[in-house]
C-alpha positions as a Markdown table, in Angstrom:
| # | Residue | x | y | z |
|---|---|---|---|---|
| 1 | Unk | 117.6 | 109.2 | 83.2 |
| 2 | Unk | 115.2 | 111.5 | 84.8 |
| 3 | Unk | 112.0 | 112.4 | 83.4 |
| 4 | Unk | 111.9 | 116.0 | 81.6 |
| 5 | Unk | 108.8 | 117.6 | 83.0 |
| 6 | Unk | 107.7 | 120.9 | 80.6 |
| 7 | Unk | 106.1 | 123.4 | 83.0 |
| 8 | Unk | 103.2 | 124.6 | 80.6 |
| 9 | Unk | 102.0 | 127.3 | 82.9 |
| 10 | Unk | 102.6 | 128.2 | 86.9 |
| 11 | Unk | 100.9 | 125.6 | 89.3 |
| 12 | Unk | 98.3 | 128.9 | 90.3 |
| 13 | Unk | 96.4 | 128.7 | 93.2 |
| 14 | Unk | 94.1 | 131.8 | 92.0 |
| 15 | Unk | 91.2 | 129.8 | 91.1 |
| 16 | Unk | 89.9 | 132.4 | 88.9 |
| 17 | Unk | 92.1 | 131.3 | 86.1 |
| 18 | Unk | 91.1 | 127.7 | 86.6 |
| 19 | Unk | 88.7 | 127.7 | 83.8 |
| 20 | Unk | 90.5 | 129.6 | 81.5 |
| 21 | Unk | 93.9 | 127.5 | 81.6 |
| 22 | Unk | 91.5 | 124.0 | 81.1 |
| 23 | Unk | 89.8 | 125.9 | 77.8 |
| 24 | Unk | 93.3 | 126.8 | 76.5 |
| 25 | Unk | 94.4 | 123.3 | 77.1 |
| 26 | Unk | 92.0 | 121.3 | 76.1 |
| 27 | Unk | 91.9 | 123.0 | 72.4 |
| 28 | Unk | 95.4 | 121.0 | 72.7 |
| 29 | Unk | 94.2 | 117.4 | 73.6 |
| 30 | Unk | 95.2 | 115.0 | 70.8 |
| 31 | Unk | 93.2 | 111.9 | 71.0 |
| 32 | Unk | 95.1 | 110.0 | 68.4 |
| 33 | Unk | 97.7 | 107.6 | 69.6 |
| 34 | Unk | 101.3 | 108.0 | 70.1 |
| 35 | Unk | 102.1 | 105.1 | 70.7 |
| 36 | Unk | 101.5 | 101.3 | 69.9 |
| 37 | Unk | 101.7 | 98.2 | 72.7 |
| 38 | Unk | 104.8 | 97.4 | 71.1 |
| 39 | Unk | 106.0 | 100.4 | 71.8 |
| 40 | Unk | 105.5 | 100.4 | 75.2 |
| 41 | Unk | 108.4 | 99.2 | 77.8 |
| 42 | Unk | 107.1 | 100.7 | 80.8 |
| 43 | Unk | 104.1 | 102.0 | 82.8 |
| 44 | Unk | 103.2 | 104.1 | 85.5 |
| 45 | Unk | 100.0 | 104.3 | 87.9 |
| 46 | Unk | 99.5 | 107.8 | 89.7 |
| 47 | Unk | 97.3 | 107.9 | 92.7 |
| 48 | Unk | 97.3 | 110.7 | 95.3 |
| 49 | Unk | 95.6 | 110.5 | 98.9 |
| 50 | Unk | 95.0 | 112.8 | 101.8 |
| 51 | Unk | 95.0 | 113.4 | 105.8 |
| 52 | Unk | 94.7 | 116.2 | 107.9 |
| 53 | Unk | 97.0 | 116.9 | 111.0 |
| 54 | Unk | 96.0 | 119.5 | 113.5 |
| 55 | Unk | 93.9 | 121.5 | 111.1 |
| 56 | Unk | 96.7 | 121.1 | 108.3 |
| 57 | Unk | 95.9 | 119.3 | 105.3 |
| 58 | Unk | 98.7 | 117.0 | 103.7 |
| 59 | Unk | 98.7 | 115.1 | 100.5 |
| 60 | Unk | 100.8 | 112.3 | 98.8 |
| 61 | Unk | 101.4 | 110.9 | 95.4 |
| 62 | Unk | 102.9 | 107.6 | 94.7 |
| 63 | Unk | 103.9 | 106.5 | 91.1 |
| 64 | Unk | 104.9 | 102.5 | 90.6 |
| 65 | Unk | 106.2 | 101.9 | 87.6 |
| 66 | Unk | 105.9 | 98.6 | 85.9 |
| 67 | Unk | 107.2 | 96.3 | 83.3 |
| 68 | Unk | 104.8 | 96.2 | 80.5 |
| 69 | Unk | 106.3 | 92.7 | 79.3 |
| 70 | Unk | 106.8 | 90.8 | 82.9 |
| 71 | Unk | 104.1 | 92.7 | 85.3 |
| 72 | Unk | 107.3 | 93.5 | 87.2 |
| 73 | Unk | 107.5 | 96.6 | 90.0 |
| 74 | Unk | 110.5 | 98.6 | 88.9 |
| 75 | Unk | 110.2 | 101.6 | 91.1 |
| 76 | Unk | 108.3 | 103.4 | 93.5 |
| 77 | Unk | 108.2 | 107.2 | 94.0 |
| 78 | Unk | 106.2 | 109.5 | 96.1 |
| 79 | Unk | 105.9 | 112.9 | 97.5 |
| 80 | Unk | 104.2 | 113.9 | 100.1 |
| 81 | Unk | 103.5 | 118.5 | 100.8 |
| 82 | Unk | 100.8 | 120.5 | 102.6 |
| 83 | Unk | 97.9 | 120.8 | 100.6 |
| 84 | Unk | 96.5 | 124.7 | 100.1 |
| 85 | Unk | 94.4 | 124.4 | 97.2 |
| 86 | Unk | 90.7 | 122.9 | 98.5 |
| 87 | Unk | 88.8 | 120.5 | 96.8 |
| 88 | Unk | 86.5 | 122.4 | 93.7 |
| 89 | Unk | 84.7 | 119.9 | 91.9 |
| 90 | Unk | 86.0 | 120.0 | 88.0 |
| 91 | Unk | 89.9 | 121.1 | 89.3 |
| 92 | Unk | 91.1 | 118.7 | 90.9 |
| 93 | Unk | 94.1 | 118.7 | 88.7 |
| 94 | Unk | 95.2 | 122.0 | 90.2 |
| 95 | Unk | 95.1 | 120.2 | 93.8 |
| 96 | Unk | 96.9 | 116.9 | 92.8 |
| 97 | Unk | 99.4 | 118.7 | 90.3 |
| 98 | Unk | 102.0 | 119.6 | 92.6 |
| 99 | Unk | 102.5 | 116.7 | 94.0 |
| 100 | Unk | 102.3 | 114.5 | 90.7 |
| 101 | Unk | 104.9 | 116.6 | 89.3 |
| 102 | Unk | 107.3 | 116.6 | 92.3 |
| 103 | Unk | 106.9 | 112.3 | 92.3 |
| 104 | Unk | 107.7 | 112.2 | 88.2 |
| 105 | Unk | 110.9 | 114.1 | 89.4 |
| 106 | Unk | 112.0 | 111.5 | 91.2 |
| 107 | Unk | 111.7 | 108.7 | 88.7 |
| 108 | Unk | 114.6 | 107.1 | 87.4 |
| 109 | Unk | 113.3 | 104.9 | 84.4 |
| 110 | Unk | 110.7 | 107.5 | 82.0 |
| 111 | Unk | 106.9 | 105.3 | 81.6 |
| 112 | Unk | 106.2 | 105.4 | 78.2 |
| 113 | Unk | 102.7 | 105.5 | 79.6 |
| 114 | Unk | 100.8 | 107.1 | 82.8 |
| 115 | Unk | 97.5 | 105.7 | 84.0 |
| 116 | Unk | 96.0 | 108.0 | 87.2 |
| 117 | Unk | 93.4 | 107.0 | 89.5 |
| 118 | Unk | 91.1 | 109.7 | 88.1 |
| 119 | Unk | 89.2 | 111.0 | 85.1 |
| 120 | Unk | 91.0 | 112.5 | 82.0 |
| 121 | Unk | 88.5 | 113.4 | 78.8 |
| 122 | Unk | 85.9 | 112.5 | 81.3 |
| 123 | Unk | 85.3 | 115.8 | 82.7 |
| 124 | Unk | 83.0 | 118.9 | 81.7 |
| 125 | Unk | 85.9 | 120.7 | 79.8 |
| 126 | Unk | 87.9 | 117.6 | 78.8 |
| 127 | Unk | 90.5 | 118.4 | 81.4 |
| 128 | Unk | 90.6 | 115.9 | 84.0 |
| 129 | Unk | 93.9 | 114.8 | 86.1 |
| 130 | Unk | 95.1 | 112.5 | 83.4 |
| 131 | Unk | 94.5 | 114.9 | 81.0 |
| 132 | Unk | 96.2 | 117.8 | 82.7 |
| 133 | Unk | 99.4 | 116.3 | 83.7 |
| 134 | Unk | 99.9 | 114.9 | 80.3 |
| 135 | Unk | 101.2 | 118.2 | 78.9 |
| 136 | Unk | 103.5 | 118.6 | 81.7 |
| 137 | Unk | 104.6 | 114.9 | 81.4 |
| 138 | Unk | 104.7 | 114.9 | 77.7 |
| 139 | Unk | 103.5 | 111.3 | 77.9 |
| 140 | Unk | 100.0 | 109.3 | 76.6 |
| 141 | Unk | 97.9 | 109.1 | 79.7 |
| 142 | Unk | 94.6 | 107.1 | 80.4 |
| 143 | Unk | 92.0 | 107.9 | 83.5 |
| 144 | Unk | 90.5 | 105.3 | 85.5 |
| 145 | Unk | 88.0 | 106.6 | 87.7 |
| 146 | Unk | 86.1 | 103.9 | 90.5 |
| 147 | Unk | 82.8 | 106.5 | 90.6 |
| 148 | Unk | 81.2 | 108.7 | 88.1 |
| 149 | Unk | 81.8 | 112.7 | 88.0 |
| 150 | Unk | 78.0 | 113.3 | 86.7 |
| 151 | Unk | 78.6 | 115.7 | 83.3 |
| 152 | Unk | 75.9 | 118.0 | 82.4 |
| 153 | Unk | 73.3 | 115.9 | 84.2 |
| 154 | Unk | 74.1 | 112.9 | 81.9 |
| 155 | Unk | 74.0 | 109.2 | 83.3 |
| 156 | Unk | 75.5 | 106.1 | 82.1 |
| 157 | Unk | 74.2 | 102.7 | 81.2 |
| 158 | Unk | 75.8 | 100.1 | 82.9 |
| 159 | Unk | 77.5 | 97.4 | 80.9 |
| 160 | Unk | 76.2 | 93.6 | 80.7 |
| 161 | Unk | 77.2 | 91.4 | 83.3 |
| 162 | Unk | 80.3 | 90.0 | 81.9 |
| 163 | Unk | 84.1 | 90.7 | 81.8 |
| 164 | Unk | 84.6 | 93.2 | 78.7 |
| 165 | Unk | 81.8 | 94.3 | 78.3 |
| 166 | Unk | 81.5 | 98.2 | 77.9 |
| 167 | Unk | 78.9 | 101.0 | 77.4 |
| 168 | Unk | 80.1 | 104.3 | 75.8 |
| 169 | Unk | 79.3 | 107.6 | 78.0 |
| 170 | Unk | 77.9 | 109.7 | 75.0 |
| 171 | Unk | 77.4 | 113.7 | 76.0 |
| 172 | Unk | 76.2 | 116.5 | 73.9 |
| 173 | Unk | 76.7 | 113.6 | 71.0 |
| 174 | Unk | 80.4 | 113.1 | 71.8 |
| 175 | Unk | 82.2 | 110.2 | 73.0 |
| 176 | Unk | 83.3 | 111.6 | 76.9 |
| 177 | Unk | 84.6 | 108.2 | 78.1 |
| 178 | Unk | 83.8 | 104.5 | 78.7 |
| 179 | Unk | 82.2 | 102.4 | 81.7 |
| 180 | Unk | 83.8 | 99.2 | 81.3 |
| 181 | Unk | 83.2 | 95.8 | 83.2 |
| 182 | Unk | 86.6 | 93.9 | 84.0 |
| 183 | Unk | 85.1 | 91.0 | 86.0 |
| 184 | Unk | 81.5 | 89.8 | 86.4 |
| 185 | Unk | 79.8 | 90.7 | 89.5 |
| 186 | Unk | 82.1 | 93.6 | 89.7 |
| 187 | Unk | 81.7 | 97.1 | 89.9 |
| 188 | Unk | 82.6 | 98.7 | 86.6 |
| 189 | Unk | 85.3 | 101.3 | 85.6 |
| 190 | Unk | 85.3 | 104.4 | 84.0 |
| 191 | Unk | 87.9 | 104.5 | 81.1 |
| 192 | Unk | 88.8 | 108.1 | 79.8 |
| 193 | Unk | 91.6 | 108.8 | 77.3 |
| 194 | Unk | 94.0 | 111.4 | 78.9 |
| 195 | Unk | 95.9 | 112.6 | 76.1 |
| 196 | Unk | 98.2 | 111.8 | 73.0 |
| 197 | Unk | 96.1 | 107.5 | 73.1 |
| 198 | Unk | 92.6 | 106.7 | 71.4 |
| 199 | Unk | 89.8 | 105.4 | 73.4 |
| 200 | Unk | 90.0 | 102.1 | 71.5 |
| 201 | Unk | 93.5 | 101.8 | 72.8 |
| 202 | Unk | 93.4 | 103.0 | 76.4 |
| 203 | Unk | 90.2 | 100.3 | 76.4 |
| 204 | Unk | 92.7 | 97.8 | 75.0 |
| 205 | Unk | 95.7 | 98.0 | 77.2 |
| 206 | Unk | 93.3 | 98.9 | 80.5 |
| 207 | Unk | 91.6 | 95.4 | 79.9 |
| 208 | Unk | 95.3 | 93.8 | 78.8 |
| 209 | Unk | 96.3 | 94.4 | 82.8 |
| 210 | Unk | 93.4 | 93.3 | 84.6 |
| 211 | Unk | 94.1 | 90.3 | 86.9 |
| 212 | Unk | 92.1 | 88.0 | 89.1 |
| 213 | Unk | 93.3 | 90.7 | 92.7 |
| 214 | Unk | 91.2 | 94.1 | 91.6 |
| 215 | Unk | 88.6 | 95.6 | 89.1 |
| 216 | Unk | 91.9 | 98.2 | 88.5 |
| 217 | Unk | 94.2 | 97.9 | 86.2 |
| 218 | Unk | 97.5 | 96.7 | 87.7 |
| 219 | Unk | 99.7 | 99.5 | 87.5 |
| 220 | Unk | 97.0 | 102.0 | 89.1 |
| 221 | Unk | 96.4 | 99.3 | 92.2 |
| 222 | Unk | 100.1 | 98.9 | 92.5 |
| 223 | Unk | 99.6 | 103.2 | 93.1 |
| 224 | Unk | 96.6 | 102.6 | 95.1 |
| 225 | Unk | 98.4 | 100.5 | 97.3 |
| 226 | Unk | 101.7 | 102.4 | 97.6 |
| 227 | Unk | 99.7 | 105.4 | 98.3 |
| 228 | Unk | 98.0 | 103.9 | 101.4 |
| 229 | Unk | 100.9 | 102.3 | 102.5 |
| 230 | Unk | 103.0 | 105.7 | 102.4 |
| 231 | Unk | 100.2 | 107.8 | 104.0 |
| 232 | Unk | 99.8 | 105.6 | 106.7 |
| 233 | Unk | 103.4 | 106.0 | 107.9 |
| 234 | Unk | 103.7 | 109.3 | 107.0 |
| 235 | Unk | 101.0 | 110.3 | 109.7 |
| 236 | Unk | 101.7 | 107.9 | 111.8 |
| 237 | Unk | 105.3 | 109.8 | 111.9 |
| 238 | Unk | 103.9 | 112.9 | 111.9 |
């Protein structure tokens, strides 16, 4: 059964109405879960890359799905399109969208769950990638960024040196996300809730698939690594 994808508003590429569709949205975000690990039978990682081919720009987006029970790969989409929109700090979601929705087409089992490489609440309007797609996907999402998107000139504290530990990003007194540590001597993560999932929770299942090959979170490596893989031979076919 495909995946029913609700096309909340036109995938613009008029950049002045960026701003206002993220302060619609996010007046929409519900941080309160939908879901509970026993409710979950499947998850997806997102991750989308880029290349350029005789001044064209190209992008694809791979989604591997995952077996929440057995750590199993069930499928592997991508899609892969010219890329028009440019890179704006703040909207990337408008960049990555068409692609992320053209790859969910393709899915034949429906993730009760999306994790993107990427930020979701994290972000000066609340309106990350995770975020974003969530209304189209209708699914709880959670953003795991590798690097910081610096929010109103607000730094983080880095988390002790062991596996677990965690330090809250607090901005203008409100709870934007969480750095959290998954293996000592490790670079940190940064957790975000995307939408319809507390930040307890995404913290929770984030740290539940963690293994001994990457700071990541399975299912968002597993997209990592598709998406490398597919872009490679994709420009190497031209």
């Amino acid at each position: 059964m495909n995946i029913h994808i609700q096309h909340i508003h036109p995938l613009s590429t008029d950049n002045k109405k960026w701003t206002a569709i993220q302060n619609c949205l996010k007046e929409k975000i519900s941080l309160d879960n939908r879901l509970t690990a026993t409710d979950i039978q499947f998850i997806a990682g997102v991750d989308v890359a880029y290349w350029e081919d005789e001044g064209i720009e190209w992008g694809v987006c791979s989604i591997a799905v995952m077996d929440y029970a057995t750590r199993a790969v069930i499928e592997e989409t991508h899609s892969t399109g010219m890329v028009v929109v440019p890179y704006i700090p703040g909207y990337l979601a408008f960049r990555e969208l068409p692609l992320v929705i053209e790859a969910a087409k393709k899915l034949t089992h429906t993730p009760d769950l999306f994790m993107f490489d990427g930020n979701g609440y994290l972000h000066p309007r609340h309106m990350g990638i995770a975020t974003h797609a969530s209304f189209f996907l209708n699914k709880p999402t959670i953003g795991i960024a590798k690097s910081y998107l610096k929010i109103a000139d607000a730094d983080f504290e880095l988390p002790k040196n062991r596996a677990g530990s965690f330090a809250d990003i607090i901005i203008h007194n409100k709870i934007y996300g969480r750095v959290l540590r998954t293996h000592q001597d490790v670079k940190p993560i940064f957790v975000s809730c995307g939408n319809y999932i507390d930040l307890r929770t995404a913290t929770t299942i984030t740290e539940e698939l963690i293994n001994s090959e990457s700071r990541l979170p399975i299912p968002v490596r597993l997209a990592d690594l598709a998406t490398k893989k597919n872009r490679r031979q994709l420009r190497d076919n031209k």
